[in-house]
DOKE-860644 format. One record per atom (N, C-alpha, C, O, CB): x, y, z; residue in one letter. Coordinates in steps of 0.05 Angstrom, whole numbers, padded with zeros to 5 digits, always signed. Glycine has a CB too. Layout:
XYZa;...
***
This chain:
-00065-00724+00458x;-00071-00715+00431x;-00087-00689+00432x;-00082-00677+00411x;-00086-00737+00416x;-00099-00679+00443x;-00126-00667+00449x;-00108-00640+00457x;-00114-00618+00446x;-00148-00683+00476x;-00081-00641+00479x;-00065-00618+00482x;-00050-00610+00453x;-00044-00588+00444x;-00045-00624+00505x;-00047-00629+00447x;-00024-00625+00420x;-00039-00610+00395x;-00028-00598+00377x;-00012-00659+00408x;-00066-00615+00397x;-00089-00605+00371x;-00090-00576+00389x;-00083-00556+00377x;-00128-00627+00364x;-00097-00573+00414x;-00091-00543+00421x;-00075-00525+00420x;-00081-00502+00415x;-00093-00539+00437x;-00050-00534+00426x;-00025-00525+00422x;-00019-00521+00390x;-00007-00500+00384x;-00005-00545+00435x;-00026-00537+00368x;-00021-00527+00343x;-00041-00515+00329x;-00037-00511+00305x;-00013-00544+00329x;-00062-00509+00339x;-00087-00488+00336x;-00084-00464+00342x;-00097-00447+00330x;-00108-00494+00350x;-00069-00460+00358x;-00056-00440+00377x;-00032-00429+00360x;-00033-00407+00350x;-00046-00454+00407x;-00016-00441+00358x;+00010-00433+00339x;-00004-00432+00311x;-00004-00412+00296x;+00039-00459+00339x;-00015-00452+00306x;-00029-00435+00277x;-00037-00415+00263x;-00033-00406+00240x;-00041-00437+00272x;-00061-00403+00294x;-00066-00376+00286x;-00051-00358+00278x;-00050-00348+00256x;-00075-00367+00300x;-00037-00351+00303x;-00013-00335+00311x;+00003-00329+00288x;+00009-00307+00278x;+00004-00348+00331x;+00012-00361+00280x;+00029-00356+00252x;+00015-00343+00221x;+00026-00329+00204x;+00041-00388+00245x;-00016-00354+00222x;-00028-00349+00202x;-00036-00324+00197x;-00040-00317+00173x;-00044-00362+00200x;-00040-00307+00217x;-00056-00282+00223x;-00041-00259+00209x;-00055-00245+00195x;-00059-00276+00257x;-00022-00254+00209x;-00002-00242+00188x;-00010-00242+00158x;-00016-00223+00142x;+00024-00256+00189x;-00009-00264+00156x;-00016-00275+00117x;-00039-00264+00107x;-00041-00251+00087x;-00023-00311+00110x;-00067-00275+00133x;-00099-00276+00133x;-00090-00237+00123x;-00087-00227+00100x;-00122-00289+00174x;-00087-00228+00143x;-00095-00194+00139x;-00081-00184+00117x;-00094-00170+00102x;-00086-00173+00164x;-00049-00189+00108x;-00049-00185+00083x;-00059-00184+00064x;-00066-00164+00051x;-00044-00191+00079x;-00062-00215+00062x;-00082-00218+00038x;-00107-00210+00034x;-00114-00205+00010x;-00087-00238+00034x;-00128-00205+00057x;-00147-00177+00066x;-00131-00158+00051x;-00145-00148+00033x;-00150-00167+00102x;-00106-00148+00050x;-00108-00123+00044x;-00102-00108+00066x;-00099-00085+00060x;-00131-00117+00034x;-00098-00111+00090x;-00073-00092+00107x;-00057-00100+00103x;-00051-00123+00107x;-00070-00088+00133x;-00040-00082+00093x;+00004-00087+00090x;+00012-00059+00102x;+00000-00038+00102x;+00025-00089+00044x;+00033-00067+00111x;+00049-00050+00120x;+00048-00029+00102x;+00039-00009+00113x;+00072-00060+00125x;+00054-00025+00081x;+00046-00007+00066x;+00022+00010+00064x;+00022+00031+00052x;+00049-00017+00051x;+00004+00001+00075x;-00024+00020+00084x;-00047-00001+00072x;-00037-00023+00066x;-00026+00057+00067x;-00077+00002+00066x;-00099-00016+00047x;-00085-00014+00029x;-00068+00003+00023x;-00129-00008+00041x;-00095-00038+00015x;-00090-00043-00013x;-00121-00035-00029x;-00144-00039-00024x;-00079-00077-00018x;-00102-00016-00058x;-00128-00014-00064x;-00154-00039-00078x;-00145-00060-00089x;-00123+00008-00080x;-00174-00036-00077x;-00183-00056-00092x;-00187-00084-00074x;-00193-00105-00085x;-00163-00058-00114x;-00183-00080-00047x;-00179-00106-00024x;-00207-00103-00017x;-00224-00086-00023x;-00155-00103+00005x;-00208-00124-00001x;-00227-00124+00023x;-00224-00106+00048x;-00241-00097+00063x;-00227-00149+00033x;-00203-00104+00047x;-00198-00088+00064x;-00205-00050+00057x;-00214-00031+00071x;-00170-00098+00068x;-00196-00053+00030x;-00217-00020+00025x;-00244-00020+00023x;-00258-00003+00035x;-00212-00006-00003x;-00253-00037+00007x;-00287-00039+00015x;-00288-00042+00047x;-00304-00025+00053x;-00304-00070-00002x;-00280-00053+00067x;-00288-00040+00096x;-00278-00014+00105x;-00289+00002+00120x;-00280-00057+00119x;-00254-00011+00093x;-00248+00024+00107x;-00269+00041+00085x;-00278+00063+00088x;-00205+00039+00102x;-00273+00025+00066x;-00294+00055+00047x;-00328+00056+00069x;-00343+00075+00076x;-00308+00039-00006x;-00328+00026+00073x;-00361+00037+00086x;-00360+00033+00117x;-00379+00022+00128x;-00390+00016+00074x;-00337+00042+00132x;-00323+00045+00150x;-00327+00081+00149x;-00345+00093+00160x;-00293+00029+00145x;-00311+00090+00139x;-00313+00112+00133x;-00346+00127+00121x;-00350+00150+00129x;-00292+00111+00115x;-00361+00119+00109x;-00382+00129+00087x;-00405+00128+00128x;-00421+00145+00137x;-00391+00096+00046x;-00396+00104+00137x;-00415+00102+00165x;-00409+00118+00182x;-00425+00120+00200x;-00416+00078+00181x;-00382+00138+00183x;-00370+00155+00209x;-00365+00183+00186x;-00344+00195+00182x;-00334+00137+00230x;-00391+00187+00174x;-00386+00214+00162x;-00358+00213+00154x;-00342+00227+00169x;-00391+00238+00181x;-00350+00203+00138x;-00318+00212+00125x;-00295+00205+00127x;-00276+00206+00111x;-00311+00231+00128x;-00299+00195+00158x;-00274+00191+00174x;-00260+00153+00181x;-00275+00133+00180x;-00283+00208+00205x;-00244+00153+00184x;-00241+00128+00197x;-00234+00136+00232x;-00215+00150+00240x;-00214+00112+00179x;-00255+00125+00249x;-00253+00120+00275x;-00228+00108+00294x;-00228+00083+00295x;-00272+00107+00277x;-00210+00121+00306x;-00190+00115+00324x;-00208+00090+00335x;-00232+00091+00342x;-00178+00142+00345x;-00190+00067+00335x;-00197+00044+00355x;-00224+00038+00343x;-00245+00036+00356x;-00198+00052+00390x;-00221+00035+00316x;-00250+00014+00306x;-00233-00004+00295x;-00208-00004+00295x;-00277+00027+00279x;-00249-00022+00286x;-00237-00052+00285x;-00222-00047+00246x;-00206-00064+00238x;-00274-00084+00291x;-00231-00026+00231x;-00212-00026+00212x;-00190-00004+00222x;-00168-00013+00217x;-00225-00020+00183x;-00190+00017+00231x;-00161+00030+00245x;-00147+00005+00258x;-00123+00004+00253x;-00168+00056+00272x;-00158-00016+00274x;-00143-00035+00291x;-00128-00059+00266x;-00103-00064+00265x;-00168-00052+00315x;-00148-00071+00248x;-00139-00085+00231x;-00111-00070+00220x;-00091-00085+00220x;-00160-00089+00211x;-00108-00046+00213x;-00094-00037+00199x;-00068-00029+00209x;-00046-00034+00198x;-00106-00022+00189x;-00071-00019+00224x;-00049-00018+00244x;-00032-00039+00261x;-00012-00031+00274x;-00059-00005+00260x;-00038-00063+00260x;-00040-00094+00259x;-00020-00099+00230x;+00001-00112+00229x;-00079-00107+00255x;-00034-00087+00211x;-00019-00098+00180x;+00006-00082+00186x;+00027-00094+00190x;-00037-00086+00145x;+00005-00063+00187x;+00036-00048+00192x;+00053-00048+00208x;+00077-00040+00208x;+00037-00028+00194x;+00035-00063+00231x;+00065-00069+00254x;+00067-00087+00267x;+00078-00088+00289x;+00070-00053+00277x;+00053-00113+00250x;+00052-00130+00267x;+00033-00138+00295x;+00028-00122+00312x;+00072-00126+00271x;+00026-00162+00296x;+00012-00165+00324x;+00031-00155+00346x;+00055-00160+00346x;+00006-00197+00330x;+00020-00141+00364x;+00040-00142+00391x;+00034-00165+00402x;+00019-00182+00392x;+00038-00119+00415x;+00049-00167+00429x;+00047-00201+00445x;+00013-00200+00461x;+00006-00223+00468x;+00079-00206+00479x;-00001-00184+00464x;-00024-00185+00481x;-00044-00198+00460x;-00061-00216+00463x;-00033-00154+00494x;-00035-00182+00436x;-00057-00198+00410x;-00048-00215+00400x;-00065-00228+00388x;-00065-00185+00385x;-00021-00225+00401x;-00013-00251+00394x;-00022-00280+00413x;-00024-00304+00409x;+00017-00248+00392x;-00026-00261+00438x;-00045-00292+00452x;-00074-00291+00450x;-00088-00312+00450x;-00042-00296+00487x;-00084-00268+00448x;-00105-00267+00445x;-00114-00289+00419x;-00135-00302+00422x;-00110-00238+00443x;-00101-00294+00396x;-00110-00296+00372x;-00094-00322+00381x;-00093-00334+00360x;-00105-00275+00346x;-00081-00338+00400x;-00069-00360+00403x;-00091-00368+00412x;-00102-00386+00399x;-00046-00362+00417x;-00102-00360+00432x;-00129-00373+00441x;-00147-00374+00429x;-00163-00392+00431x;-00140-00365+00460x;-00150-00356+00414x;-00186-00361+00392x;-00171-00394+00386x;-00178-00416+00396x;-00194-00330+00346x;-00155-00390+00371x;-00143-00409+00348x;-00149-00433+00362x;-00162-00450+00351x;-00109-00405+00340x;-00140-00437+00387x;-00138-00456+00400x;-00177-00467+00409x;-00192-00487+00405x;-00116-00447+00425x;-00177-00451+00417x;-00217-00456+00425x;-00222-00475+00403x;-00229-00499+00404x;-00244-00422+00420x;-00215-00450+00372x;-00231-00460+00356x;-00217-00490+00345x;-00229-00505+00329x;-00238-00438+00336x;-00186-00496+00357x;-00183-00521+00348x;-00197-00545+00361x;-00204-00566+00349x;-00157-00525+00349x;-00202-00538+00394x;-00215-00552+00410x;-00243-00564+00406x;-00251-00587+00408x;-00214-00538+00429x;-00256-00538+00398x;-00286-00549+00378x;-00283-00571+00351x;-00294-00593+00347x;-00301-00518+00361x;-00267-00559+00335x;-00262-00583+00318x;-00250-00609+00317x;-00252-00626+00300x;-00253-00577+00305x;-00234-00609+00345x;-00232-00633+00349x;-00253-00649+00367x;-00256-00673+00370x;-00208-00636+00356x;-00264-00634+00377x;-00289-00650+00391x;-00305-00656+00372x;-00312-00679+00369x;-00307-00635+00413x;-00313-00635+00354x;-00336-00644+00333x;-00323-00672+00312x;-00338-00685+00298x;-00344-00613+00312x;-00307-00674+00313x;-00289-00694+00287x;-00293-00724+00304x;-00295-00746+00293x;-00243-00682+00282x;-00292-00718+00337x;-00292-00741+00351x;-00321-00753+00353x;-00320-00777+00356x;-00279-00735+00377x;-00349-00744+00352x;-00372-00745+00367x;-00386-00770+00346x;-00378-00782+00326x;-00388-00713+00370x;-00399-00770+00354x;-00420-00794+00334x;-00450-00784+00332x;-00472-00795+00336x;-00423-00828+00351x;-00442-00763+00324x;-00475-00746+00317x;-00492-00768+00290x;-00514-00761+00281x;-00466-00703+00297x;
***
């Protein structure tokens, strides 16, 4: 049971992570205005004098919204998913 809650923690992410940043407000289409995602590129920008920073985590988000996870970040985000399914199923099991 314990592999099977990892394994669909894992595919969860992966599958969810698409939707999650959308709905943030990265689309392929570029920020949305009015997102969460523009309030971080606005004080993203307002913190780097003006600019948005190559390889900061909103250039990365965003670029993510438009093309998709590649496969290195699709495991990467298989594994969070999975960790974090692993904690919750330990915590769901314990007798605190």
């Amino acid at each position: 049971f314990f592999l099977v809650t990892l394994i669909g923690a894992g595919v969860g992410a992966v599958a969810a992570a698409p939707a999650v940043l959308a709905a943030a407000g990265f689309t392929a289409g570029g920020i949305a205005a009015g997102s969460v995602a523009s309030s971080l590129m606005s004080a993203a920008a307002v913190a780097n004098g003006g600019g948005i920073a190559a390889g900061s985590v909103v250039a990365t988000l965003q670029a993510v919204g438009a093309d998709g996870i590649p496969l290195a970040g699709q495991a990467i985000v298989g594994t969070v998913g999975a960790l974090v399914g692993a904690v919750a199923s330990m915590a769901s099991n314990s007798t605190l």
